[in-house]
N, C-alpha and C positions, 0 to 999 in steps of 0.2 A: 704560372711557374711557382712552383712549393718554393719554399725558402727554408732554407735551416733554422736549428730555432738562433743557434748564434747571429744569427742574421737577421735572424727577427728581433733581438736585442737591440744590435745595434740601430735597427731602423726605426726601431719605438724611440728610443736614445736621441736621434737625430731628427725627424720626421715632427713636428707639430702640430699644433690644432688651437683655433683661437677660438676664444667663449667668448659670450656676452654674459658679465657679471652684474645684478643692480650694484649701482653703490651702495647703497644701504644695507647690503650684507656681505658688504667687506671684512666689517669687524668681526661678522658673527663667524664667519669660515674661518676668520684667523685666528680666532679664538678654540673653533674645531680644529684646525690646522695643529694650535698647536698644545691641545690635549692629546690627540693624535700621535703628535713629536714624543709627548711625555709617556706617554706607554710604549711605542718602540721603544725608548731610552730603556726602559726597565724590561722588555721583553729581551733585550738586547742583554741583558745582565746574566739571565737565564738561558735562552736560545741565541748562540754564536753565531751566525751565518752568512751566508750573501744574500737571503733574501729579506732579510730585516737590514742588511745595511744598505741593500739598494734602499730598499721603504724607507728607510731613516733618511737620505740622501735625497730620494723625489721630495720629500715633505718637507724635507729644508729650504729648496729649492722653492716649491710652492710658497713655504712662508716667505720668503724674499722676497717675490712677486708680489705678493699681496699687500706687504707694505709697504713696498716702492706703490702700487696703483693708488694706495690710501692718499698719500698725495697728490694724485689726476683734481685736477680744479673740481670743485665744487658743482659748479652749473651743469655736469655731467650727470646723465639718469642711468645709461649704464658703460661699464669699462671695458674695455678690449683686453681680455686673460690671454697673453698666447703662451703655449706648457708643450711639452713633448707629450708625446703619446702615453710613456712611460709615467709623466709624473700626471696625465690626464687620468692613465688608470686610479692611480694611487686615489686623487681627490675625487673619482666617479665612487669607488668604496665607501668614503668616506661619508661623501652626501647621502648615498645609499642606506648607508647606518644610520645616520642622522635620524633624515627623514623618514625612516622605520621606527623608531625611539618615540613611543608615547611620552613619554616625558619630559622627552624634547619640546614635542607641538603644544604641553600645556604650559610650557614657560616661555613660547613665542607669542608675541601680539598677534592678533590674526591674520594685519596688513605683511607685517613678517612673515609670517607662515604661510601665506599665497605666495608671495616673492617666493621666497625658499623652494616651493612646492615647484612653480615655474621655472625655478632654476635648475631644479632635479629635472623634471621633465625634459630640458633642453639638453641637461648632460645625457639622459637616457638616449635620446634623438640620435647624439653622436656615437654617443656607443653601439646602438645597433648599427650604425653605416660602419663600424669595424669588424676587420674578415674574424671571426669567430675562432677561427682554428689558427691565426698566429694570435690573435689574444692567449686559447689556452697551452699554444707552444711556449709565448713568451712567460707565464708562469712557472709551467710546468722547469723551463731553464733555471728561472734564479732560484726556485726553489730543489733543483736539483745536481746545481752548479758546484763545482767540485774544486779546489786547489792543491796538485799535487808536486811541490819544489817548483810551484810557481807555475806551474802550468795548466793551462784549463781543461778539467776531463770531464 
């Protein structure tokens, strides 16, 4: 059954997915998290939209998660991330960039940057098991999402 794309919003919105995060790169994500944050901020200054305020909104949200899990006891080797789909896309971008960024991997330790590399890998994993065509609906919507006297066009 096709879905609309509004529908495919709202079920990204609702719908979830739980990751296996190391601990040990908690801090690094939340730190990409939230340089991430800081450019929206400023993208948001120049480009008005719904699809930078949704982004601004998954990645807030991502950041909250993350530092609530920072607290997960210690003896833990990895955390249980559960995010909507919506804000799963956001942070699968995110790792994607990252982990493409030469200058990233030469300011990671190596043990790090396996972790890292591992985690990307797993996000990839997930992302292919998603139908392909409401991922690019659900883009295609907020970036083409309209408000007109309040009404969605």
């Amino acid at each position: 059954m096709l879905l609309k794309p509004e529908e495919i919003y709202f079920k990204f919105n609702e719908e979830s997915i739980e990751i296996k995060i190391p601990k040990k790169l908690l801090l690094v994500l939340l730190q990409q998290v939230n340089r991430h944050y800081e450019i929206l901020k400023y993208e948001e200054e120049i480009i008005n939209n719904f699809a930078i305020h949704e982004n601004i909104s998954n990645t807030e949200m991502i950041m909250a998660k993350l530092l609530i899990l920072m607290a997960e006891p210690y003896d833990k080797k990895d955390i249980k991330f559960e995010t909507s789909v919506a804000e799963f896309l956001v942070l699968r971008d995110l790792v994607y960039c990252n982990c493409s960024l030469l200058h990233l991997q030469t300011k990671m330790k190596s043990h790090m940057l396996k972790a890292y590399k591992e985690f990307y890998d797993a996000i990839e994993s997930i992302y292919e098991m998603l139908e392909q065509d409401e991922i690019k609906a659900y883009w295609d919507y907020i970036k083409n999402y309209r408000i007109k006297g309040c009404i969605l066009h």
